[in-house]
N, C-alpha and C positions, 0 to 999 in steps of 0.2 A: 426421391422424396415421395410422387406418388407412389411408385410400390411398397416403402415404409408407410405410408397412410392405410392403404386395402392392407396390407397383413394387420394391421394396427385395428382394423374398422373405424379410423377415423377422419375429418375431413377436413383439409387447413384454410383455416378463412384470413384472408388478410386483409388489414384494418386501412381505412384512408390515409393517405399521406399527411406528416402535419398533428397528426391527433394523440399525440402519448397518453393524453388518460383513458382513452380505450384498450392502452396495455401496460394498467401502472407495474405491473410487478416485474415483466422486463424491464422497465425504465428504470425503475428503483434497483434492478440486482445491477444496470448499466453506473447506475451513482456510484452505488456502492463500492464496484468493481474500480472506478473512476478514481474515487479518492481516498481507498485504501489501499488499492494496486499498484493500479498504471503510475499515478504521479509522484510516486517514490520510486519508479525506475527510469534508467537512465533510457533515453529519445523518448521519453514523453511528451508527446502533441501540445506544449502548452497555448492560450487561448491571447491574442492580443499581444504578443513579444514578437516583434519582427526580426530582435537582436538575436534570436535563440531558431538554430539550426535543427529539429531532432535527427535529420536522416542522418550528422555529423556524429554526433553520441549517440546513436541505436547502438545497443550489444546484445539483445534476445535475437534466434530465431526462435520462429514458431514453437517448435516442441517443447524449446526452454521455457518461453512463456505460459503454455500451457500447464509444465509441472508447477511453475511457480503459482496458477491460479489455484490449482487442487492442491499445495502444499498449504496456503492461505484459507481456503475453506475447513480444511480439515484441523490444521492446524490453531486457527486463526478464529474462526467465525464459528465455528462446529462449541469452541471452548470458553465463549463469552457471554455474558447475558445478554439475550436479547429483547429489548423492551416492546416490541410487541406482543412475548410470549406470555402467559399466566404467571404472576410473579416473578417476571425477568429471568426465564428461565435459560440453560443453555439451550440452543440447539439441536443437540446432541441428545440431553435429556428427552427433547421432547421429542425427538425423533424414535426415541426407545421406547417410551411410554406407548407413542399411537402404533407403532407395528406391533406392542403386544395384543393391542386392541381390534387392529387390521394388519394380520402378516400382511409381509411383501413375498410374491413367490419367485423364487431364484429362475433366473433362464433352467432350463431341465440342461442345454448342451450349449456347447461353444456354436453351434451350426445356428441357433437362433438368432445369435449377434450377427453372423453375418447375413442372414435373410433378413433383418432390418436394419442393418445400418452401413453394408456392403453397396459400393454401386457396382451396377450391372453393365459386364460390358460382353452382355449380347450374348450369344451361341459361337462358340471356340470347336474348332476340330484338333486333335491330336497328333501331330504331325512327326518328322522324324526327330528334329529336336524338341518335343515336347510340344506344350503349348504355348505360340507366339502370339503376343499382345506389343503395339505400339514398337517394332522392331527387337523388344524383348524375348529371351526363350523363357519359358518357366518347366520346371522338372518336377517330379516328386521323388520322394526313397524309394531305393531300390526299383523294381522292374514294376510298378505300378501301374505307370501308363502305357507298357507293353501287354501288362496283362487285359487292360479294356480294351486295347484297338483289339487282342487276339480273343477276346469274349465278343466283342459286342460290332466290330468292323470299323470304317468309317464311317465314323456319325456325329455329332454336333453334342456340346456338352453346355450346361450356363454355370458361368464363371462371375465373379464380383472381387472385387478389390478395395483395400482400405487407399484412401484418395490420398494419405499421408503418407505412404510408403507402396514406391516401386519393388523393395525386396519382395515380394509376398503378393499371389493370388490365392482365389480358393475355388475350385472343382467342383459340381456338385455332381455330385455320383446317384442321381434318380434309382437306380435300381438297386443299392441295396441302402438306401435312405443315409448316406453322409455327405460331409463336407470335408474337402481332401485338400491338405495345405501344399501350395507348389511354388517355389525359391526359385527368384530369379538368379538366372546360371553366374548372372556377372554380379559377386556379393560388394561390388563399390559404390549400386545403387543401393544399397538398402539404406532405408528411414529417409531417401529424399520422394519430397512431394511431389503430386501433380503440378503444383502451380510451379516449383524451383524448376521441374524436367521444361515446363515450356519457355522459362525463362533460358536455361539451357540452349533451348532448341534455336529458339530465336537467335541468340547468338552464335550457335553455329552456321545457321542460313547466313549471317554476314560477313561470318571471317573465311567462309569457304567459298561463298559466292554461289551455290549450289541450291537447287531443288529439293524441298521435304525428304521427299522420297529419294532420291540420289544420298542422303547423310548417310554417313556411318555410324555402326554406334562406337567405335575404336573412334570417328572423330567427335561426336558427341560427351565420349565420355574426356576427352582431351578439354576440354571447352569446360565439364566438370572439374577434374584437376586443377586447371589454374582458377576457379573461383574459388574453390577449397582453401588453397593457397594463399590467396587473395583476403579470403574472410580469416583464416587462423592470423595473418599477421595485423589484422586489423586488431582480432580480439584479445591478444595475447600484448602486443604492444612491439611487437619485433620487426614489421614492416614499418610502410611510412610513416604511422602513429607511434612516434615511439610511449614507452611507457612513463619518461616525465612528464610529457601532453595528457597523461591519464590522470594524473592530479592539475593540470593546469586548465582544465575543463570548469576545472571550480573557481570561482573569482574569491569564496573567502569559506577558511576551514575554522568552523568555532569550536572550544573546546571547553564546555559548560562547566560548573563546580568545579574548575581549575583550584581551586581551596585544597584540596587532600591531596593534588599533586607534590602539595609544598608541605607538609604536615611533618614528614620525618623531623625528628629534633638530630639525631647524627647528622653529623658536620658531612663526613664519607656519603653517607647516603645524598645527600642535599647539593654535596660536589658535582656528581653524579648527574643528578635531576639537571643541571640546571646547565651542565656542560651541553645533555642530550637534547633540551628545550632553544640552545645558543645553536649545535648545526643545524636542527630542523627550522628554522626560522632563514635560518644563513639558506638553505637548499632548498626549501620550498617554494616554486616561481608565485604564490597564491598571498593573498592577506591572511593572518593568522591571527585569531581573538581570543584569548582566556577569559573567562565568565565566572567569577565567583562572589565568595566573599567580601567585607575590606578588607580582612585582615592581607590577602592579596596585595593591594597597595603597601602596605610594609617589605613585605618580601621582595616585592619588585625592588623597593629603593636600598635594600641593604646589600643587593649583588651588581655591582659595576656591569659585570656582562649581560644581564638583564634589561637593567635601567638603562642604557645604550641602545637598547635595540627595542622597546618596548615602549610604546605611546600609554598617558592614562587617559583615557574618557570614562570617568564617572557616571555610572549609569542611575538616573532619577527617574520616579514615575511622573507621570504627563501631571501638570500644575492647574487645575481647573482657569485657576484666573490670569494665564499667562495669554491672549488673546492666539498666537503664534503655537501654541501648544495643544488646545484646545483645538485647533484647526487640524492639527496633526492627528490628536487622538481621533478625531471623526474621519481622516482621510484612512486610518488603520480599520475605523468598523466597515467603512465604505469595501476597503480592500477584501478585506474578509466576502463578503455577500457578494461580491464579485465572483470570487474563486468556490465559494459554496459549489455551484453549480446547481441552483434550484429553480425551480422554471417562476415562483413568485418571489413579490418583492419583499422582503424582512424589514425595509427599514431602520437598521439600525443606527445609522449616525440622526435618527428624527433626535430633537432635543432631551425629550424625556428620556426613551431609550438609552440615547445616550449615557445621561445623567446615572440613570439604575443598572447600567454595566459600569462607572465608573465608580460607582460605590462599592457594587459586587465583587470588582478587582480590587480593591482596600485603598483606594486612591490612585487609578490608573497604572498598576502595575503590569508591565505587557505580556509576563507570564506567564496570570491569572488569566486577562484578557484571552490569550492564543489557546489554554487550556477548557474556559469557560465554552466558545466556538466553536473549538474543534469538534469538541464532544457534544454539542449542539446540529452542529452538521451532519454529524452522524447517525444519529437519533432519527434526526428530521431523514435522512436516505432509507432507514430502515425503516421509519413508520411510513413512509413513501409520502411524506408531507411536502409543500408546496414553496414555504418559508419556515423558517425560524421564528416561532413564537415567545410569545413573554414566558409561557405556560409553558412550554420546552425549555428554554435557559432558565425558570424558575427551579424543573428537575434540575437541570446538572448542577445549578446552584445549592441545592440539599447535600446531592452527593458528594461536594467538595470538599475534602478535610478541614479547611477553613473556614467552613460555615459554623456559624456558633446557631445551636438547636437546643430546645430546651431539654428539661431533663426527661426521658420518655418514662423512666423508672418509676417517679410517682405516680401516673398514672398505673402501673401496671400496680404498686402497695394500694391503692383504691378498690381496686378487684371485690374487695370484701363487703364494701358498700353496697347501700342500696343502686339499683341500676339506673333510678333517675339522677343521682348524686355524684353516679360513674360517668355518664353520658355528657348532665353537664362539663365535667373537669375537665372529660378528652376535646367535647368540642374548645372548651378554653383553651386548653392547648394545643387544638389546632389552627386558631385565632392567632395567638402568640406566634405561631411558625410561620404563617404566613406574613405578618407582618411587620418578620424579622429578614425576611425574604425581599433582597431589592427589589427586585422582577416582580414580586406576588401583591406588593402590598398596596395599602392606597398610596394616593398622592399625598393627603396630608402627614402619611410616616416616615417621607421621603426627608425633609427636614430632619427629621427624627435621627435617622442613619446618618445623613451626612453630618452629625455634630461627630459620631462617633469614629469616624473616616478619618476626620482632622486630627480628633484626639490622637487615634492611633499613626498617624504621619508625625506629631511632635515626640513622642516617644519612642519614634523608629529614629528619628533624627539624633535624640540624646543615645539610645543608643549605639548607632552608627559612628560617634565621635566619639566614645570611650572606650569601644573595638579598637579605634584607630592609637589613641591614645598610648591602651594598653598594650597592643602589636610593636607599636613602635619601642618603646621603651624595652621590651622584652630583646627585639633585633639590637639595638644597640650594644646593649648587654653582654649578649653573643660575642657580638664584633670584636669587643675591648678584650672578653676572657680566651679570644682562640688566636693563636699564634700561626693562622692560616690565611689571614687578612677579609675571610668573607664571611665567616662567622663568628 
């Protein structure tokens, strides 16, 4: 690192222990990283679960993880809008825009990557096998390093190596100004790290009872083979893990919009579905939940093998005036602000709060809810914010398809008016959006929404039972015309 600084001319200062906002924009790419990456993969560190083993479900090493970070970047974050940028821009864009403003200059050669990011291990002689590092030989093609012992004699050359891969050092050839690639002889270390060789190591000091310097690398490399071994049947499922325990890691597999599962009207088709839904239930060691529609609830009850093996829990949004439910909906915002991961407090099961996400979600619905959040949490990682604001969930609340906005069009047929006649009407309607805005609005519009909340629960209700009405009546129907007994 010091020699990457002096080739760099620069100087690395480090900040006191304890202090992240003297390095918000690590800590904010550590969020980021945190709750777009890591905790959608399996041995993630979770925080407060005693019940949850990660080192038991770890499946990356290192490198895998690594592709997986620059597949997500490039893929992932390079290609979304980002709300810090000048109108939400990508990324990507903006990253095109300022190099045409400020090129970036490419390394000129591959020899500069390794003078800054190679570590140095010292001044190396060239001996009969090449050159030996760490009980390694390394070689180059052809007679290479015959021809500088026979140029130049014995003399001492500076060598660096990538810390991620014992296959591979690199030569620095001073006189005639390159960097010369040289392959370890035994191609069964390549791509293992420094830190796995010293895990290695260590373990052969105990199984051989032996001195550093006394190892072999014939028994070192034995000590590799069986963790190899070791790690392929872990990940594959063929050793002690077998591969039923690779679904039974899961306590419950949901299976959301189950509604189109069941959609075919062929009898054969629907035979089918529902034979393949009867073993996977049967074979699954795990709980299994379909999430859709009502019309669902019909379908369950017109198939014997179904209806047999399938529970219904009716799923309702949170009841404001249910005391017991109420209690629940705040233990879910509670939940949330916990898992954020945001160094300040959001508040969100405070009363009011509450109140103006329970609107926002159309009467506690936890779908809105988990989507309102997430996308809050996010926002708040990228704009490197502290909490979740009113003013933050008021945005994702705009951006929601279910937000009703008013019409923006009249204002734009205004255009022709005078400018003080334009000026008023937009600020009117940006009055009107705010105060259509749970999050945004005052207190006294809060009434206001909630009459419209209730409206729209009793008319989700009427139509929720004539869904069921009409599903059911139509299965019936089915049943009586097909001489197959399930349809």
């Amino acid at each position: 690192m010091r020699l990457t600084e002096a080739t760099l001319d620069v100087a690395l200062v480090h900040v006191p222990a304890k202090a992240p906002h003297l390095k918000p924009l690590i800590e904010h790419l550590f969020g980021t990283l945190n709750v777009r990456v890591f905790s959608l993969l399996e041995g993630y560190v979770k925080s407060k679960d005693p019940d949850y083993d990660p080192s038991k479900t770890a499946r990356f090493c290192l490198s895998e993880l690594n592709r997986k970070i620059v597949t997500w970047i490039v893929d992932e974050y390079h290609q979304h809008p980002h709300p810090g940028l000048p109108g939400k821009r990508l990324p990507q864009e903006e990253w095109l825009l300022r190099t045409q403003k400020w090129p970036v200059r490419p390394l000129r050669n591959f020899g500069e990557i390794i003078s800054l990011t190679g570590e140095d291990l010292g001044q190396c002689v060239i001996g009969p096998y090449g050159v030996t590092v760490d009980k390694f030989h390394y070689v180059a093609e052809g007679n290479y390093l015959k021809e500088l012992m026979r140029r130049f004699g014995k003399r001492t050359w500076q060598v660096r190596a990538d810390p991620y891969n014992l296959g591979e050092v690199w030569l620095f050839n001073d006189v005639d100004g390159e960097w010369v690639s040289l392959l370890n002889a035994d191609p069964n270390w390549f791509e293992v790290s420094r830190f796995a060789y010293r895990l290695i190591h260590k373990v052969a000091l105990r199984r051989y009872n032996k001195k550093s310097e006394d190892l072999t690398l014939a028994e070192l490399l034995a000590v590799k083979l069986d963790a190899d071994r070791e790690a392929a049947a872990i990940f594959d499922g063929t050793g002690p893990v077998r591969r039923l325990s690779l679904v039974a890691r899961f306590a419950t597999i949901f299976i959301d919009e189950a509604t189109h599962v069941f959609r075919s009207r062929d009898f054969l088709d629907m035979a089918k579905v529902i034979d393949f839904w009867k073993q996977l239930i049967n074979g699954l060691p795990c709980q299994l939940i379909f999430a859709g529609l009502p019309s669902l609830v019909a379908m369950r009850d017109v198939s014997p093998e179904l209806r047999g093996r399938l529970n219904l829990a009716p799923l309702v949004p949170y009841r404001w005036g249910i005391d017991d439910e109420v209690e629940s909906f705040f233990k879910v915002l509670d939940r949330f602000e916990e898992l954020a991961g945001l160094s300040g407090k959001s508040n969100l099961s405070a009363d009011l709060t509450a109140k103006r996400m329970y609107i926002a979600s159309e009467g506690g619905k936890l779908g809105l809810v988990a989507r309102l959040l997430s996308n809050a949490v996010c926002t708040a990682h990228d704009m490197a914010l502290d909490k979740i604001s009113l003013e933050v969930l008021g945005l994702e609340y705009d951006d929601l398809e279910f937000s009703e906005r008013p019409d923006d069009e009249l204002v734009d047929d205004l255009k022709d008016h005078s400018d003080d006649e334009y000026e008023r009407i937009r600020l009117q309607t940006e009055s009107d959006k705010r105060q259509d805005n749970p999050f945004l609005c005052d207190k006294d519009q809060i009434p206001v929404l909630w009459r419209r909340v209730v409206d729209r629960q009793r008319r989700e209700r009427q139509t929720y039972q004539r869904v069921i009405d009409q599903v059911s009546k139509a299965a019936e129907s089915n049943g009586k015309d097909s001489d197959r007994g399930v349809f």
